[in-house]
C-alpha positions as CSV (number, residue, x, y, z in Angstrom):
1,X,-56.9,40.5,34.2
2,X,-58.3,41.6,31.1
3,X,-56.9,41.0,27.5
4,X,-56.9,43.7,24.7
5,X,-56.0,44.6,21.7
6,X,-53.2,47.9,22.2
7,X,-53.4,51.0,20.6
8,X,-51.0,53.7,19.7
9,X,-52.0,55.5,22.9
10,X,-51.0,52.5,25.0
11,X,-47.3,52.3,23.6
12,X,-46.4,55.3,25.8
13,X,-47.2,53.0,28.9
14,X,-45.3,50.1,27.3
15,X,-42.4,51.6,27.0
16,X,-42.7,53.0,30.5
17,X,-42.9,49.5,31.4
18,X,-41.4,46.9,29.0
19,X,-38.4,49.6,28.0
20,X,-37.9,51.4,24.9
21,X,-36.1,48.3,22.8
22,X,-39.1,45.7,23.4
23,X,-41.9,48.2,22.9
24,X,-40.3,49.2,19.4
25,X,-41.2,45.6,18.2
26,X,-44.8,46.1,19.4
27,X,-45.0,49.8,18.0
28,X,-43.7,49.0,14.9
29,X,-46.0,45.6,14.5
30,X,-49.4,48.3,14.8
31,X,-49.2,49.5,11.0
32,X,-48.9,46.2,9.7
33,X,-51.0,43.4,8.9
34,X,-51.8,41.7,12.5
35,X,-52.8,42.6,16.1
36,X,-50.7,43.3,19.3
37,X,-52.4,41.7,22.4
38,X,-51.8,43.4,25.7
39,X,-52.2,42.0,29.5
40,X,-53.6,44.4,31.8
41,X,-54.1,44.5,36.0
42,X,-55.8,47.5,36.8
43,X,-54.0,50.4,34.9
44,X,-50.3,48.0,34.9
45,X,-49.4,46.3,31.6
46,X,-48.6,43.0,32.6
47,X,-47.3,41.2,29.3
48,X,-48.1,41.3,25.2
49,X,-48.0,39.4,22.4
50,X,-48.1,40.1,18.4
51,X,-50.2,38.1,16.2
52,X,-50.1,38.0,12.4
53,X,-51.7,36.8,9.5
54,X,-48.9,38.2,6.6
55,X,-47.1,35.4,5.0
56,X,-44.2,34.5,6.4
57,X,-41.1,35.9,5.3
58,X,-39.4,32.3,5.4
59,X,-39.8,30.2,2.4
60,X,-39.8,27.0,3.8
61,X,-42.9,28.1,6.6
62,X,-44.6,29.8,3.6
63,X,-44.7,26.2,2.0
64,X,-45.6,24.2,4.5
65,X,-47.6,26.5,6.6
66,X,-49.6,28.9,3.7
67,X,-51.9,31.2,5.7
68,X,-51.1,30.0,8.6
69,X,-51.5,32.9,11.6
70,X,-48.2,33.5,13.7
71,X,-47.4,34.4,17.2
72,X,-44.3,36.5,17.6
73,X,-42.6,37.7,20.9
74,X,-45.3,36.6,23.7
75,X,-43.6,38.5,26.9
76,X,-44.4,38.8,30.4
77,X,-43.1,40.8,33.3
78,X,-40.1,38.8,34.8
79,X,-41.9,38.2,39.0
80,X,-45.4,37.9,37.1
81,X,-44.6,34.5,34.7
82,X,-46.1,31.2,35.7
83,X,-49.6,32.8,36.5
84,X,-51.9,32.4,33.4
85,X,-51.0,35.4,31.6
86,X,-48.9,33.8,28.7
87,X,-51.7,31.4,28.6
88,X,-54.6,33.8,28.5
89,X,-52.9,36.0,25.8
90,X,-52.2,32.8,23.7
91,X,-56.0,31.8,24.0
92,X,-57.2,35.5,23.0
93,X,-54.9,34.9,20.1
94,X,-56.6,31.8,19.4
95,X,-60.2,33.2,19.1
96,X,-59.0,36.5,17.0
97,X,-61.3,36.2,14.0
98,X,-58.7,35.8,11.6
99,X,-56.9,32.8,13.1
100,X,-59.9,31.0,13.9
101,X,-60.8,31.0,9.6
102,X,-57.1,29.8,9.2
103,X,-58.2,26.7,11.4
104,X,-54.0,27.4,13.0
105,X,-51.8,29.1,15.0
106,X,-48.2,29.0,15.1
107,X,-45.1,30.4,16.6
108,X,-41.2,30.2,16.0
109,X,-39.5,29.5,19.6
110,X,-35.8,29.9,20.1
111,X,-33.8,26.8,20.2
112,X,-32.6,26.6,23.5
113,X,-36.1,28.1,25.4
114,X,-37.2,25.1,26.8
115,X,-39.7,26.8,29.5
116,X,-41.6,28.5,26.8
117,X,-42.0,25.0,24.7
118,X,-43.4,23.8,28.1
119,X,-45.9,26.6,27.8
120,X,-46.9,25.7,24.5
121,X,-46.9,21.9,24.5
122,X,-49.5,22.4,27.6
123,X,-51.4,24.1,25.6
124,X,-51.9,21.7,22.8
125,X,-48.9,23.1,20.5
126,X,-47.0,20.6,18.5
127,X,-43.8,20.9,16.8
128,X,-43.6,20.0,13.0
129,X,-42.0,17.3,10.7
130,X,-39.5,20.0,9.0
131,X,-37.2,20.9,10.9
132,X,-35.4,24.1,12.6
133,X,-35.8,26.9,10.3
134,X,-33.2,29.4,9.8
135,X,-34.8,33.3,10.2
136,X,-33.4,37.0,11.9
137,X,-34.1,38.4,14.7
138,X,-34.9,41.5,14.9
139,X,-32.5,43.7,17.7
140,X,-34.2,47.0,18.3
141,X,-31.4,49.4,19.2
142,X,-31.8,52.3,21.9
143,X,-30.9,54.7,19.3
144,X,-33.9,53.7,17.2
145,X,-32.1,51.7,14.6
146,X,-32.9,48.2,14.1
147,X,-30.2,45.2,14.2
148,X,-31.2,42.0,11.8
149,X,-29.1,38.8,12.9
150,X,-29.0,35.4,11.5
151,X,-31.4,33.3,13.9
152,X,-32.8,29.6,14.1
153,X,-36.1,28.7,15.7
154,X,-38.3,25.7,16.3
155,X,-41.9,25.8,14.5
156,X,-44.9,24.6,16.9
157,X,-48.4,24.3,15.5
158,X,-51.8,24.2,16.8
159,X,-54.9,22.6,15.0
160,X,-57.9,24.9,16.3
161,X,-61.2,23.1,17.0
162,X,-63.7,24.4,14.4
163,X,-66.1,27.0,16.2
């Protein structure tokens, strides 16, 4: 298994693999300010993850989490979950250079996914004092176009160990 960071190059094999509406999040997420993490086994694409170190675009995380580093959308293949990968993409997240200066990581988690807060709590992830937060989801569309719907999510935090 090896974890890297993906290039333009590799969204042709993404959406080969992860379909043309979940890669547009990843391809999209390349010109801005962060890093999408890919899985690979052999030449297959086994799961991703975006990481980003913009402010937030909710108020309320912006106050209570300033410069904090976010995970968004950690996927992998449905047969291939339960093996490490989610893990091992969450702990290249951890070391990228940026999150370890911000001391944190956090992610947004959907309100009723209670097999990826199990993923998370194992891995030292706690949720915090303020609540759910109200945010969009972003719905990419086959046609291209991009859906924003009202969303809630649960915010989990990690305190990194100073390296």
């Amino acid at each position: 298994m090896e974890i890297r960071p993906a290039s333009a190059e590799d969204m042709l094999y993404l959406e080969r693999v992860l379909g043309p509406e979940r890669t547009a999040f990843y391809r999209h997420r390349l010109k801005r300010q962060g890093v999408v993490l890919t899985c690979w086994e052999a030449e297959d694409v086994t799961g991703a993850v975006y990481v980003t170190w913009e402010p937030a675009d909710e108020e309320l995380v912006r106050k209570h989490l300033p410069g904090v580093p976010f995970v968004h959308r950690l996927l992998v293949l449905p047969g291939l979950r339960n093996n490490g990968r989610g893990r091992a993409l969450l702990r290249e997240a951890e070391e990228l250079d940026e999150v370890r200066l911000a001391g944190r990581l956090a992610t947004g988690i959907d309100l009723d996914n209670d097999r990826v807060i199990g993923l998370y709590e194992r891995l030292g992830y706690r949720e915090w004092d303020h609540g759910i937060v109200a945010t969009v989801r972003e719905e990419h569309q086959f046609d291209g176009t991009v859906a924003i719907e009202p969303d809630f999510c649960r915010i989990f935090v990690k305190d990194l160990d100073p390296a």
